[in-house]
C-alpha positions as CSV (number, residue, x, y, z in Angstrom):
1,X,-55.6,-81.8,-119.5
2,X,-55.5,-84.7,-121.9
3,X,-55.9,-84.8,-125.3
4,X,-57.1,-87.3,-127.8
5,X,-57.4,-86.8,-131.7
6,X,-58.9,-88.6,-134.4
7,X,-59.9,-88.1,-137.9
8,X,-62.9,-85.9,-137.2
9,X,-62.3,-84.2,-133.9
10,X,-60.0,-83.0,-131.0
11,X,-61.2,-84.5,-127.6
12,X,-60.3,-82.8,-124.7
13,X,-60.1,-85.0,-121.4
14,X,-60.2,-83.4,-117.8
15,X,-57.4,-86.2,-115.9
16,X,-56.9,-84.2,-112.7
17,X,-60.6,-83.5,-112.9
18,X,-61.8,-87.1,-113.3
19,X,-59.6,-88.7,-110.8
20,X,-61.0,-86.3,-108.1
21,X,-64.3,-87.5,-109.1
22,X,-63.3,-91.0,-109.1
23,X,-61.7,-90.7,-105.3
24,X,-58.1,-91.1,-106.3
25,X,-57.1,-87.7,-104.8
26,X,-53.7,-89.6,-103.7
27,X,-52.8,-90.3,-107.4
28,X,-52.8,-86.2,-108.1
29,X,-51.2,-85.6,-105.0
30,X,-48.4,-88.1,-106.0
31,X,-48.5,-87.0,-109.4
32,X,-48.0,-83.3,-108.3
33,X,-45.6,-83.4,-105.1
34,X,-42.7,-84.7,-107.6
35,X,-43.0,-81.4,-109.2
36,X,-42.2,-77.6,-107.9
37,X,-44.0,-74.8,-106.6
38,X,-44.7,-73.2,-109.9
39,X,-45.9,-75.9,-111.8
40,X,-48.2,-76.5,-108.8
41,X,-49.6,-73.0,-108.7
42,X,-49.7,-73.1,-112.4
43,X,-52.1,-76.1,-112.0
44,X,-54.5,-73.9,-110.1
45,X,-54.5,-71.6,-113.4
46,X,-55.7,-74.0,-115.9
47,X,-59.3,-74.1,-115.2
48,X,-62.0,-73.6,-112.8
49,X,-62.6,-76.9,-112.2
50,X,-58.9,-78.2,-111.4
51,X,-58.8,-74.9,-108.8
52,X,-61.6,-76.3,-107.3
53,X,-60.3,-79.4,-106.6
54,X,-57.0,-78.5,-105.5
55,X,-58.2,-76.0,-103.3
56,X,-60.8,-77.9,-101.6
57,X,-58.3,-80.7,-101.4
58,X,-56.1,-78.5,-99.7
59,X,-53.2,-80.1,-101.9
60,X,-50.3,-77.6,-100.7
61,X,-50.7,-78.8,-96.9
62,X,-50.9,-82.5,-98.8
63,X,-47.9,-82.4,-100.6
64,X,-46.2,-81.0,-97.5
65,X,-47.4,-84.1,-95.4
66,X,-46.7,-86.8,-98.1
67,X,-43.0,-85.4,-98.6
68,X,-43.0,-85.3,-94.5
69,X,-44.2,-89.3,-94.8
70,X,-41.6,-90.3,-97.5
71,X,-38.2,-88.2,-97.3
72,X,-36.1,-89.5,-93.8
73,X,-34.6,-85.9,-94.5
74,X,-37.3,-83.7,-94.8
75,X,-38.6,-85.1,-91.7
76,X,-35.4,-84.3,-90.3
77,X,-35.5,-80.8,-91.9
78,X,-39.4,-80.2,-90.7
79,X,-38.5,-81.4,-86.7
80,X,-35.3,-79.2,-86.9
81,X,-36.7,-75.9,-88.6
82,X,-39.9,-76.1,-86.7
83,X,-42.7,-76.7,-90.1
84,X,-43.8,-79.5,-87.8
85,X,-46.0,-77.6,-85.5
86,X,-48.2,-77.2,-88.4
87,X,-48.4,-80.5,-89.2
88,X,-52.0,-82.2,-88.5
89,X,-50.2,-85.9,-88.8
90,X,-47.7,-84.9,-86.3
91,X,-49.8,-83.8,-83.4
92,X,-49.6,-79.9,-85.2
93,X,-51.8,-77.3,-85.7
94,X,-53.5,-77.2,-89.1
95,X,-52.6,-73.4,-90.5
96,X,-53.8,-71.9,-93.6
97,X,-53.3,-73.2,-97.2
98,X,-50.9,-70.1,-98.0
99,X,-48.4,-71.3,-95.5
100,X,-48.0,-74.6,-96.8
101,X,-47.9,-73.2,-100.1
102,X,-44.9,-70.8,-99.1
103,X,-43.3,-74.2,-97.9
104,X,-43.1,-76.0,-100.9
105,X,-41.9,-73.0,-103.0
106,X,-39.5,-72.9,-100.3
107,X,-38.4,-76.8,-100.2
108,X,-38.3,-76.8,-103.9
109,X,-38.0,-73.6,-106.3
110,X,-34.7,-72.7,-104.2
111,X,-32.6,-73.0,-106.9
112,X,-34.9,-70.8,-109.5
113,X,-35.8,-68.2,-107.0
114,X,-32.7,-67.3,-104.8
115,X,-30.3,-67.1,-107.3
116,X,-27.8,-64.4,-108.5
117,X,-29.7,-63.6,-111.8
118,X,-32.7,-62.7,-109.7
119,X,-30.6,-60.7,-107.6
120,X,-30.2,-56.8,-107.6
121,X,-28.8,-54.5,-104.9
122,X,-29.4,-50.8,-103.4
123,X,-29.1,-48.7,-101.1
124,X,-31.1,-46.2,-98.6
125,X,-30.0,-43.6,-96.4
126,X,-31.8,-43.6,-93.1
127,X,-30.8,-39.8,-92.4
128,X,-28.8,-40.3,-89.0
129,X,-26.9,-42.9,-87.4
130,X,-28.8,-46.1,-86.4
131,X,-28.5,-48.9,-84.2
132,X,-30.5,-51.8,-85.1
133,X,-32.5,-52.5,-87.8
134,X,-35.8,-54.8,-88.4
135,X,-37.1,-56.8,-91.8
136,X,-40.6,-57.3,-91.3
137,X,-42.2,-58.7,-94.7
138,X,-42.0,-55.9,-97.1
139,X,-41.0,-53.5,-94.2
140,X,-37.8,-52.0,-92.9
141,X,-37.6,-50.8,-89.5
142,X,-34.3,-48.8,-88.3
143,X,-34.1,-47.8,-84.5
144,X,-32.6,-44.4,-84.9
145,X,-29.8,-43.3,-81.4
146,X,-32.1,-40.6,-80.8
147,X,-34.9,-42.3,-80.1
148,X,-37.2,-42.3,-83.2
149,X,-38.3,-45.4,-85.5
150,X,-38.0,-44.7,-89.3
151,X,-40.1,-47.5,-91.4
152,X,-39.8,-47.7,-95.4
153,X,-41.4,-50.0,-97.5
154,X,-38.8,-51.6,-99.8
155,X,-41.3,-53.9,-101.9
156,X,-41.6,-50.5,-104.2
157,X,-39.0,-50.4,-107.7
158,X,-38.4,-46.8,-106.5
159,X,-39.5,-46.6,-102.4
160,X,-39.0,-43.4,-100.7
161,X,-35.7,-42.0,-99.7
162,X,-37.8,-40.6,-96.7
163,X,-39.6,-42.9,-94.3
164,X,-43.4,-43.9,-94.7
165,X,-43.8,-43.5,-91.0
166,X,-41.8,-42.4,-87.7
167,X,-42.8,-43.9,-84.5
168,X,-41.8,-41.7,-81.8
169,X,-41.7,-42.0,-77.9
170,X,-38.7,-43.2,-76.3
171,X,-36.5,-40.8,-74.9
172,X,-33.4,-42.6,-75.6
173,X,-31.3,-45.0,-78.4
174,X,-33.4,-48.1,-79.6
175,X,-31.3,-50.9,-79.0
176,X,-34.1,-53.9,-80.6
177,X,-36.6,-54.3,-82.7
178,X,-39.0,-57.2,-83.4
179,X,-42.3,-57.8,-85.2
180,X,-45.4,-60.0,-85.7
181,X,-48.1,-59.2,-88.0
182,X,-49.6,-56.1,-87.7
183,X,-47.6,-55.2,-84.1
184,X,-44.2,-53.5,-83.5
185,X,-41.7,-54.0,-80.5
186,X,-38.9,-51.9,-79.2
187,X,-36.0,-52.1,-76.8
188,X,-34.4,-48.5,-75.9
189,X,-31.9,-48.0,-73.7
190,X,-34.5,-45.8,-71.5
191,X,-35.4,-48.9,-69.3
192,X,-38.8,-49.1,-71.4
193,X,-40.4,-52.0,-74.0
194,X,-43.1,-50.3,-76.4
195,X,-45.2,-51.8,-78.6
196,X,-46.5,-50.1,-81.7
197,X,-49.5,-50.4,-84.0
198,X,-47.5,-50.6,-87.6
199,X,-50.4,-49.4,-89.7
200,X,-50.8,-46.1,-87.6
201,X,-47.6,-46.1,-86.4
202,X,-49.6,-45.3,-82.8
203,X,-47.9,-46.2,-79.7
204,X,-50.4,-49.2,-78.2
205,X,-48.1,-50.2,-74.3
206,X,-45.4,-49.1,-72.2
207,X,-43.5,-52.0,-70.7
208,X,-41.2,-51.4,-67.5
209,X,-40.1,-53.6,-64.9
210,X,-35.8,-54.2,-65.8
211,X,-34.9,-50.6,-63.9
212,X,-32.1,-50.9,-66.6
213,X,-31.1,-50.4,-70.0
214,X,-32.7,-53.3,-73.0
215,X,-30.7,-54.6,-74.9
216,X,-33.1,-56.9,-77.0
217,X,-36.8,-57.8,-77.7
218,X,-38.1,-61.1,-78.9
219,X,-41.7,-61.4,-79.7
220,X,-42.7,-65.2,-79.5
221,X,-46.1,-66.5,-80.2
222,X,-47.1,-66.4,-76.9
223,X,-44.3,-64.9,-74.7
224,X,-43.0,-61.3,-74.9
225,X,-39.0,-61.5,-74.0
226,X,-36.6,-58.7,-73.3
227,X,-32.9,-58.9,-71.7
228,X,-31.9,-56.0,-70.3
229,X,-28.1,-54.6,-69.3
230,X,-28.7,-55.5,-65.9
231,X,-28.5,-59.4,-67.2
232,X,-31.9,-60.0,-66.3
233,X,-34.5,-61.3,-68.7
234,X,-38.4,-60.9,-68.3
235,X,-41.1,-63.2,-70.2
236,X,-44.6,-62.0,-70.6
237,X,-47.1,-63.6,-71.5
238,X,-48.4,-62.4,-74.6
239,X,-52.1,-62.5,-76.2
240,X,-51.9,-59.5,-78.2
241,X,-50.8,-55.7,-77.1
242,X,-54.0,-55.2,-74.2
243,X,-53.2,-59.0,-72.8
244,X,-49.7,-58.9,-71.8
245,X,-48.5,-59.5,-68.1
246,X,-45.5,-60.4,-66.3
247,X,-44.6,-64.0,-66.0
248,X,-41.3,-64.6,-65.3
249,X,-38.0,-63.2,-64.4
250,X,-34.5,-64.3,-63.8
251,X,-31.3,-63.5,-64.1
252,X,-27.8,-64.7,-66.4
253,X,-24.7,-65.5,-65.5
254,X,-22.7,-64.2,-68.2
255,X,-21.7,-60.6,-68.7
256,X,-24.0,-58.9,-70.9
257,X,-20.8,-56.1,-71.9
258,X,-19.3,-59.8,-73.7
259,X,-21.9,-62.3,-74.5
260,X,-23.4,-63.5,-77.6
261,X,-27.3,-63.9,-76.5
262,X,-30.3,-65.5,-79.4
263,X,-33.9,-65.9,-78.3
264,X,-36.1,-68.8,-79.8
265,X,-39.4,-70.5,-79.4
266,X,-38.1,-73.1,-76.8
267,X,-34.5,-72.0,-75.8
268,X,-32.2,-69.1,-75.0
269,X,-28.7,-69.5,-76.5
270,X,-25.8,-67.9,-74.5
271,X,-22.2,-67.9,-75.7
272,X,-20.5,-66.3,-72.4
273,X,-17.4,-65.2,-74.7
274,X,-14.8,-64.4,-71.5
275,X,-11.6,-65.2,-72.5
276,X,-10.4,-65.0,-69.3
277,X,-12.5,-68.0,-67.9
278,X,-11.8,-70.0,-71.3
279,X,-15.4,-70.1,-72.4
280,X,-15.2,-68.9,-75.7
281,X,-16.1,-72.2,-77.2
282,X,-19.2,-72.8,-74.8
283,X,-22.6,-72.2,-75.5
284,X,-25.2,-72.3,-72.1
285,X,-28.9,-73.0,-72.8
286,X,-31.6,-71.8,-70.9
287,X,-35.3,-72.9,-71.6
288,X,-37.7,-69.6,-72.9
289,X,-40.2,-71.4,-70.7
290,X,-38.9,-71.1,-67.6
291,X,-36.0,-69.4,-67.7
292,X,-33.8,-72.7,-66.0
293,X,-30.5,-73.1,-67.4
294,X,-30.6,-76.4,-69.2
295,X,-27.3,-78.3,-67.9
296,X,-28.0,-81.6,-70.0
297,X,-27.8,-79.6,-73.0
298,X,-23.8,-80.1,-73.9
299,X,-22.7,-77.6,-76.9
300,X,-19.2,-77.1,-77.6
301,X,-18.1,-75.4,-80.7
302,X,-14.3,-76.4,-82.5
303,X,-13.3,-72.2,-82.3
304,X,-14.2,-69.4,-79.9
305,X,-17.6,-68.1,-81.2
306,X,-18.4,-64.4,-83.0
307,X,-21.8,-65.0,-84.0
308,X,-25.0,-67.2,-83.7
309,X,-28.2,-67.4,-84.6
310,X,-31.6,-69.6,-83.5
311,X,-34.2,-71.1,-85.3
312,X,-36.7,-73.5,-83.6
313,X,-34.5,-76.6,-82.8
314,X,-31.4,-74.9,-84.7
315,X,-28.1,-72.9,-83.3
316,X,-26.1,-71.8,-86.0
317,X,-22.7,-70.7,-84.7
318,X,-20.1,-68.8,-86.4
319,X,-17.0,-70.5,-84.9
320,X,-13.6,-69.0,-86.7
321,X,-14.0,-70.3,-90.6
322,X,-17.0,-72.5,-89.8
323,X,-20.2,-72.5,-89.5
324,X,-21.7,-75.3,-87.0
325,X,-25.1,-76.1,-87.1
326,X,-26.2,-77.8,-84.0
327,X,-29.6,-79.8,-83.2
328,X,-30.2,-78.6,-80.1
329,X,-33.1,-80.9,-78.2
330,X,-30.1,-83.4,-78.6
331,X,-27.0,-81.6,-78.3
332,X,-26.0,-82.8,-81.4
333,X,-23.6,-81.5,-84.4
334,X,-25.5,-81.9,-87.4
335,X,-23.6,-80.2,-90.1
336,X,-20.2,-78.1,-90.3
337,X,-19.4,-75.7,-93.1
338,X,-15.8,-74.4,-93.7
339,X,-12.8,-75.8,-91.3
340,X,-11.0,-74.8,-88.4
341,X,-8.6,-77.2,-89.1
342,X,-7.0,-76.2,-92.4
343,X,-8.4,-71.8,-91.9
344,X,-8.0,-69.5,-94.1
345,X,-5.5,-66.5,-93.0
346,X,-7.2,-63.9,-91.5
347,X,-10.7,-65.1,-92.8
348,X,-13.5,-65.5,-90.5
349,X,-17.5,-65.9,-90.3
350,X,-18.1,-62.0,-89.2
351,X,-22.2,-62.6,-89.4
352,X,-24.8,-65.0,-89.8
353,X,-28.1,-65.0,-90.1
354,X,-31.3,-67.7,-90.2
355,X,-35.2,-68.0,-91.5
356,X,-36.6,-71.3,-91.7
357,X,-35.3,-72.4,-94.7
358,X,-32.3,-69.7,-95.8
359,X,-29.2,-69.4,-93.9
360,X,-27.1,-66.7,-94.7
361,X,-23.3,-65.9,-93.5
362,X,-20.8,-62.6,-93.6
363,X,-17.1,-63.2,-94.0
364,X,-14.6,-61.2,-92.7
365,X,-14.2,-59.9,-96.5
366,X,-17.7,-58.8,-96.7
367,X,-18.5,-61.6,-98.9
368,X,-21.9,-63.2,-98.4
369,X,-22.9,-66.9,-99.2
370,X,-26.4,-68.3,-98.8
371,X,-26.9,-71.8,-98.9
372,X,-31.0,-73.7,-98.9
373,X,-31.2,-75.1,-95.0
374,X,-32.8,-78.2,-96.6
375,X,-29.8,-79.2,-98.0
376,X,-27.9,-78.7,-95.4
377,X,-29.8,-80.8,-92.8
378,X,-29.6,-84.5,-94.0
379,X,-28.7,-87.5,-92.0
380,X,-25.6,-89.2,-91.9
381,X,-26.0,-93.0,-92.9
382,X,-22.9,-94.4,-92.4
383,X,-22.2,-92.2,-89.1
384,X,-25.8,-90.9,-87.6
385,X,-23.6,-89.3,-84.6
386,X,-21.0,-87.6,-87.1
387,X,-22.1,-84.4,-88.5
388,X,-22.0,-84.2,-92.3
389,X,-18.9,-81.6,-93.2
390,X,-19.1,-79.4,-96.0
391,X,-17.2,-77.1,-98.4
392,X,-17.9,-73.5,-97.2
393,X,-18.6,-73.0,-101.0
394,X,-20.6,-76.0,-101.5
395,X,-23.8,-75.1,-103.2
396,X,-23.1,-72.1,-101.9
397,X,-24.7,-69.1,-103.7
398,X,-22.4,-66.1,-103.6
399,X,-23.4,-62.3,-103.3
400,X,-20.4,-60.1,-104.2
401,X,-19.7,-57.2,-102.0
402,X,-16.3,-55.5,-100.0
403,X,-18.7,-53.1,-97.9
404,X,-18.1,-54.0,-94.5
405,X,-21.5,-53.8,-91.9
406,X,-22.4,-52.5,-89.2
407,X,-24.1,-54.3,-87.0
408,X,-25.7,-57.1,-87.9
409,X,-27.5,-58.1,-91.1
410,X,-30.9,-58.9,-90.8
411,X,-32.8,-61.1,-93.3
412,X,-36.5,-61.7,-94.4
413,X,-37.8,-64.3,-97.3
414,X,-36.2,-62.1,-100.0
415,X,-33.6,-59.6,-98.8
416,X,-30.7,-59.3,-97.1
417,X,-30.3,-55.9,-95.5
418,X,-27.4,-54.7,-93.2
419,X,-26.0,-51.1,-92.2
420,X,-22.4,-49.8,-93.6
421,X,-19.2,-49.2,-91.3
422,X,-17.4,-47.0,-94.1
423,X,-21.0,-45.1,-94.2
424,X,-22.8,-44.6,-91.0
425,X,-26.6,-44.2,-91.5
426,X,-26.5,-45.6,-94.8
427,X,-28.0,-49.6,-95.5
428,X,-27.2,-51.5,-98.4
429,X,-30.2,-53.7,-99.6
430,X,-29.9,-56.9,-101.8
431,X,-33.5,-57.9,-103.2
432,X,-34.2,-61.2,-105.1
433,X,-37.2,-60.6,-107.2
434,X,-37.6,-63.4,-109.7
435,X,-39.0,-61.4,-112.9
436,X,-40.1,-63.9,-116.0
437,X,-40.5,-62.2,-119.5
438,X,-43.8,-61.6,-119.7
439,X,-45.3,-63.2,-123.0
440,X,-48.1,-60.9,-125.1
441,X,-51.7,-61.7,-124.7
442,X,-52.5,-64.8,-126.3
443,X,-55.2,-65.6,-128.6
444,X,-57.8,-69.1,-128.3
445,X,-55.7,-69.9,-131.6
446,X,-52.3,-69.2,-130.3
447,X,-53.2,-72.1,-126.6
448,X,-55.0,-74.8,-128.8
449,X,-57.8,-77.0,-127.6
450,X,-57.9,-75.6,-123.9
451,X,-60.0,-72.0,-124.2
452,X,-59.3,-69.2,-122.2
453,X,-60.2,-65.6,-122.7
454,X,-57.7,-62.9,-123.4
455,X,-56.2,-61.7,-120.4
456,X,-53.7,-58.8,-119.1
457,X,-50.6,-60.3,-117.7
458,X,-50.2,-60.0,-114.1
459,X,-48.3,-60.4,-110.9
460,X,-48.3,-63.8,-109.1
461,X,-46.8,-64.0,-105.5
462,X,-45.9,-67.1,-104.3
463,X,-46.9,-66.0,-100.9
464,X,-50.6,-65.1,-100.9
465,X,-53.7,-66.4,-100.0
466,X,-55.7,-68.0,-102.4
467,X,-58.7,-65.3,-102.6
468,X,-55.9,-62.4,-103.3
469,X,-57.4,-60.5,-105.7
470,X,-54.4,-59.2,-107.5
471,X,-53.7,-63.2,-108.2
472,X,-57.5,-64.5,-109.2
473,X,-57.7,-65.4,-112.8
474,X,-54.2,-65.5,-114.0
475,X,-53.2,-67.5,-117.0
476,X,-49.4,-69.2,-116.6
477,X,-48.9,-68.6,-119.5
478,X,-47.9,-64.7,-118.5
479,X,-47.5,-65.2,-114.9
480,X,-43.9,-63.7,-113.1
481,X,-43.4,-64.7,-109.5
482,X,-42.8,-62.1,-107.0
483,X,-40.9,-62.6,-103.5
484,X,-43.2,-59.7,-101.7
């Protein structure tokens, strides 16, 4: 809003409004993509008529597409990371507004949102020893040695030391775990793939095939992966829990008992780790497609691997004190954190794990760092075929803690969550949850010229739809974001 006073009057004047009407829906767009997430979302609050326009001129897949147009590096970050699939202009599929609005908070609030003031920690005991665990929005999934499924939901200030629901049905330890909207996978080692209705907690298929133990699950958008002990993996294709069938089996190479394996969209990432044949630099790359080992793909990491992780285009290797981030459609070193060549004694990347725009690593010391992926992925101009190398503590943000894991540490939009070695069955949680003060209910006198009625303060998430209830109607001038 705009406003104009003279001697006799106050004049409010509707900009965003009037250059809608006028057809100069680029000049908003402009105007607002050089801003953040909030003060985005805080433009849908002002009044009726700027909601309107924004959301008919679906301005969050916009911005998204003009940043795509303008930044060489976000274009880079968006072909890497995989946001490009959604991208009408690039051949994508158009999803809904909320996506695109959980990109932009993503590719530019990073620094007000995932930071250690908005950062608490604590812990849950699962009540037995576990063996993999699952983050699944606001859901946390533990695959218990005996066979059970415990599920919690850790959005609540206080959840429940005891779970919300127990899945029951395999006869031995779940190994995996995986998840996609409403639908639950497992991997036990009883030679059986289930897959689970989360709501009910009802057991919907029972997958065989492998005649051997699984050792992981991946749900894809359309396939259904598992890798069992046996070194064979099996692809399904996958339209929902009653469309499933076989597709495709074939078998690895590398020994399952010493291999690193990570499942993605389009590729399977092995690091063979046998020291005796040398290979614990090497990484082999097999298409989820067709299972074909892809021998063009050349990958090479400067220390013997302990850990990776895959994300679209993406392998992110923990390599001895770096972390390598490779582009993998052209075998290509993109970015290196840390160095192998002056290491720190007896300090190591122990974990690491991905999303599409968080990557977060475990030292050997138990201290976590988390750096934004955007910033990480940016092209080299003076050497495109050098990879751009990087403090290990280079815009780093740093999580405190000496508890060693065990297992791995799994990760959604907000938490980190990883089992303890020095306390089997227990998990230790860290949540951001960026709180603002809420400010008291404000009178027409106390905003000025624009009117709006009084209103309670309430909760804004920066990942919902535009319809969610619990969001219609709120003023920014009491809004908090919450990372649900």
């Amino acid at each position: 809003m705009g406003v104009l006073e003279n001697d006799s009057e106050v004049v409010t004047i509707d900009i965003i409004g009037e250059l809608y009407r006028r057809g100069l829906d680029v000049l908003v767009e402009k105007t607002v993509a050089d801003t953040d997430g909030e003060t985005i979302a805080s433009c849908f609050q002002v009044c009726s008529s700027w909601e309107k326009h924004l959301r008919n001129g679906k301005v969050w897949r916009r911005i998204i597409e003009r940043k795509f147009a303008e930044d060489i590096n976000f274009r880079l970050f968006c072909r890497l990371n995989g946001w490009a699939r959604i991208l009408p202009s690039q051949g994508g599929r158009e999803a809904d507004e909320s996506e695109y609005k959980q990109m932009v908070y993503k590719s530019t609030d990073y620094e007000a949102i995932w930071t250690r003031n908005n950062l608490n920690s604590s812990k849950l005991f699962t009540g037995g020893l576990f063996s993999c665990l699952k983050l699944h929005h606001h859901w946390l999934f533990a695959g218990m040695i005996d066979g059970l499924i415990k599920m919690w939901d850790v959005s609540l200030t206080e959840f429940a030391k005891k779970p919300m629901r127990i899945f029951e049905g395999h006869e031995e330890r779940v190994s995996s775990l995986d998840a996609s909207g409403s639908v639950l996978v497992s991997g036990s080692l009883d030679h059986s793939v289930r897959v689970w209705n989360i709501e009910s907690s009802r057991m919907l298929r029972v997958l065989r095939g492998s005649g051997s133990p699984i050792l992981l699950v991946k749900l894809l958008p359309d396939r259904l992966v598992w890798w069992s002990r046996s070194g064979t993996f099996q692809i399904w294709s996958w339209h929902g829990p009653e469309n499933t069938e076989p597709k495709l089996r074939f078998k690895l190479s590398e020994d399952p008992d010493t291999c690193n394996v990570a499942v993605g969209e389009h590729y399977i990432a092995v690091a063979p780790n046998d020291v005796y044949l040398n290979n614990e630099r090497e990484v082999v790359i097999y298409s989820s497609y067709t299972g074909q080992e892809m021998l063009e793909k050349d990958i090479f990491s400067s220390a013997p691997i302990q850990c990776m992780d895959l994300r679209s285009n993406l392998l992110f290797l923990g390599a001895g004190c770096s972390i390598e981030i490779w582009d993998i459609e052209n075998s290509q070193c993109v970015a290196v954190l840390g160095s192998n060549f002056n290491p720190t004694a007896n300090l190591f990347v122990r974990n690491i794990c991905v999303s599409d725009f968080l990557v977060v690593a475990m030292l050997s010391n138990g201290l976590i760092l988390h750096w934004p992926l955007r910033k990480l992925l940016k092209i080299n101009m003076e050497k495109p075929n050098t990879p751009l190398h990087y403090n290990m503590e280079t815009f780093a943000g740093i999580i405190e803690n000496k508890e060693p894991p065990w297992k791995n540490i799994v990760l959604s939009e907000s938490r980190i969550v990883f089992g303890l070695e020095m306390k089997l069955g227990d998990v230790k949680m860290f949540n951001w949850s960026n709180k603002k003060v809420k400010g008291k209910t404000m009178d027409e006198e106390d905003i000025g010229v624009v009117k709006r009625k009084k209103m309670q303060s309430r909760t804004y998430q920066f990942n919902c739809p535009f319809e969610c209830p619990q969001c219609s109607n709120v003023q920014h001038d009491d809004m908090e974001v919450d990372l649900k």
